[in-house]
C-alpha positions as CSV (number, residue, x, y, z in Angstrom):
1,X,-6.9,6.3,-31.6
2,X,-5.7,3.6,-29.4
3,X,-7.5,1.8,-27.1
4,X,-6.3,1.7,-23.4
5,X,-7.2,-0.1,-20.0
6,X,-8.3,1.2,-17.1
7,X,-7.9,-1.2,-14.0
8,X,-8.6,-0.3,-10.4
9,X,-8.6,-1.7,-7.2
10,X,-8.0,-0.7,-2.9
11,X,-6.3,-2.5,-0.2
12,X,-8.1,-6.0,-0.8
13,X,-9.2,-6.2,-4.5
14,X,-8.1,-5.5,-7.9
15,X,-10.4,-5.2,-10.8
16,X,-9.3,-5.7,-14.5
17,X,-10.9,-3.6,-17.5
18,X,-11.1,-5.9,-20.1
19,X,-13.4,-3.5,-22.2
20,X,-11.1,-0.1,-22.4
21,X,-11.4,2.7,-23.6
22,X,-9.8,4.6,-27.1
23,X,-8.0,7.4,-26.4
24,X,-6.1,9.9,-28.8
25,X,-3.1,10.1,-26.1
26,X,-1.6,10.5,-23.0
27,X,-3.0,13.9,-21.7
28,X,-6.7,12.0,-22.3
29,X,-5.6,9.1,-21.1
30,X,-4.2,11.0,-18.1
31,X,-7.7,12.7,-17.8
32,X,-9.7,9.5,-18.0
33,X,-7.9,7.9,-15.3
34,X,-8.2,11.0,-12.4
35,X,-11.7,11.0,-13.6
36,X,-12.1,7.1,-13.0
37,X,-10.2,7.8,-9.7
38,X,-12.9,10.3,-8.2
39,X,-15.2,8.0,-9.2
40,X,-14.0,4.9,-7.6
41,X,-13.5,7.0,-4.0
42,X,-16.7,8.2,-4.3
43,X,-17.8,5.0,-4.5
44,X,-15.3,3.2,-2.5
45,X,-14.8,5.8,0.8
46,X,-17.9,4.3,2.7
47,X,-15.5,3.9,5.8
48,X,-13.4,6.4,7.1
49,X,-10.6,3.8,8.3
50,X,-8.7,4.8,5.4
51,X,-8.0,3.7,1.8
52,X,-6.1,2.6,-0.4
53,X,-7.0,3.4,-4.2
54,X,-5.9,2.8,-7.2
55,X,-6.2,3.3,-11.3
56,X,-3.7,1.8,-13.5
57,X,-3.7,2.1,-17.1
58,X,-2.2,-0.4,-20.0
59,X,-1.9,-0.1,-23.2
60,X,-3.1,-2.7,-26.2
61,X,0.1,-4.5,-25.6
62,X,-0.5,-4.6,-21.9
63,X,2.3,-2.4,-21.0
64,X,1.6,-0.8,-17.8
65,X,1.9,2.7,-18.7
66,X,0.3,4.7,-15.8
67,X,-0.6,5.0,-12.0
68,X,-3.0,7.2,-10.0
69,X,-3.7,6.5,-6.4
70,X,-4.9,8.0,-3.4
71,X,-4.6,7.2,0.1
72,X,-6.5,8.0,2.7
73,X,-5.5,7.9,6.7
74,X,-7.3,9.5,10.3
75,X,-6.0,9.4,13.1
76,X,-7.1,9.9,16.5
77,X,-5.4,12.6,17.7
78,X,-5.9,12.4,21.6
């Protein structure tokens, strides 16, 4: 298994794994990071004037290898 890193951040900070996580491939490593995502807007949407989030996974080399983000936006509509 090879180990992977799972960084995250929003609009105004950006957080580096420097732990990871071992993966056997790409479909876990696809599963970790949604599951990381709900877990960092749970955490992070404590204001509803929208957000920015992010995962993005590297591999041991520090290859950038994946994205998830979400974004989230109200308007006023009158």
């Amino acid at each position: 298994m090879a180990r992977f890193y799972f960084d995250s951040g929003d609009r105004d900070l950006f957080f580096e794994d420097e732990i990871g996580v071992e993966c056997a491939g790409l479909d876990e490593v696809r599963r970790a990071g949604f599951e990381g995502l709900i877990d960092l807007t749970r955490e992070s949407l404590k204001s509803i004037d929208g957000q920015q989030l992010f995962i993005e996974v590297r591999d041991e080399n520090g290859d950038k290898i994946l994205r998830l983000s979400l974004s989230l936006q109200v308007k006023l509509m009158k």
